[in-house]
C-alpha positions in Angstrom: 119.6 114.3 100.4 117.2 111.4 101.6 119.2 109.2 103.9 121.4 111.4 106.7 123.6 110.1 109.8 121.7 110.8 113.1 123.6 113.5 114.8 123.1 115.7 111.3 119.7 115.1 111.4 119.3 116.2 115.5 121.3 119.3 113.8 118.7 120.0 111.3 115.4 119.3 113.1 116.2 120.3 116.8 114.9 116.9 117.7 117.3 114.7 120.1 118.8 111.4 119.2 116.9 110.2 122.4 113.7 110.9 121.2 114.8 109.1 118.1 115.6 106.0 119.6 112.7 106.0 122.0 110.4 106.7 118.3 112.3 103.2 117.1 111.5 101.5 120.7 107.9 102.1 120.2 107.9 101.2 116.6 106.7 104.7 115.6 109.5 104.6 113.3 110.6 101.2 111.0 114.1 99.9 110.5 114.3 100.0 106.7 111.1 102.7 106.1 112.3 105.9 109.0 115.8 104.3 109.8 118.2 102.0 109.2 121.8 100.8 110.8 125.1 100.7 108.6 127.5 99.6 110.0 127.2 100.9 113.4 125.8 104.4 112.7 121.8 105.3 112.7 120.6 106.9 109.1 117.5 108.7 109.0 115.5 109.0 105.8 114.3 112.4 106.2 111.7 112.6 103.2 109.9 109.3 105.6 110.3 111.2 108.6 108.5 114.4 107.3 105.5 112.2 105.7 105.5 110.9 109.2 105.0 114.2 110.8 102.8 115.7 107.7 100.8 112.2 108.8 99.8 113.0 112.2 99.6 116.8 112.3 96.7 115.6 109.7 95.4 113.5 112.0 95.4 116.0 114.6 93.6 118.4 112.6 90.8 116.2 112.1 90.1 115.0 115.8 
């Protein structure tokens, strides 16, 4: 499944849905690309988000 409703994706990565929305404040993660809101509920595309993380543990490797 690509696209899941916030509080089943906290469930599934142990992350919190304030360090989800704090991620959107600091444009780390893109309405439309990491996220998006329908009709009052948060989805998150979870194939993005684990790009996102693949991203930077990369980066981290190589600094």
């Amino acid at each position: 499944m690509k696209w899941v409703k916030l509080p089943k994706y906290c469930e599934l990565s142990g992350d919190t849905a304030n360090a989800v929305h704090a991620r959107r404040k600091k444009g780390l993660w893109l309405d439309g690309v990491h996220c998006q809101v329908r009709n009052h509920t948060l989805w998150i595309n979870v194939e993005a988000v684990e790009k996102w993380v693949e991203n930077g543990l990369l980066s981290s490797r190589k600094a």
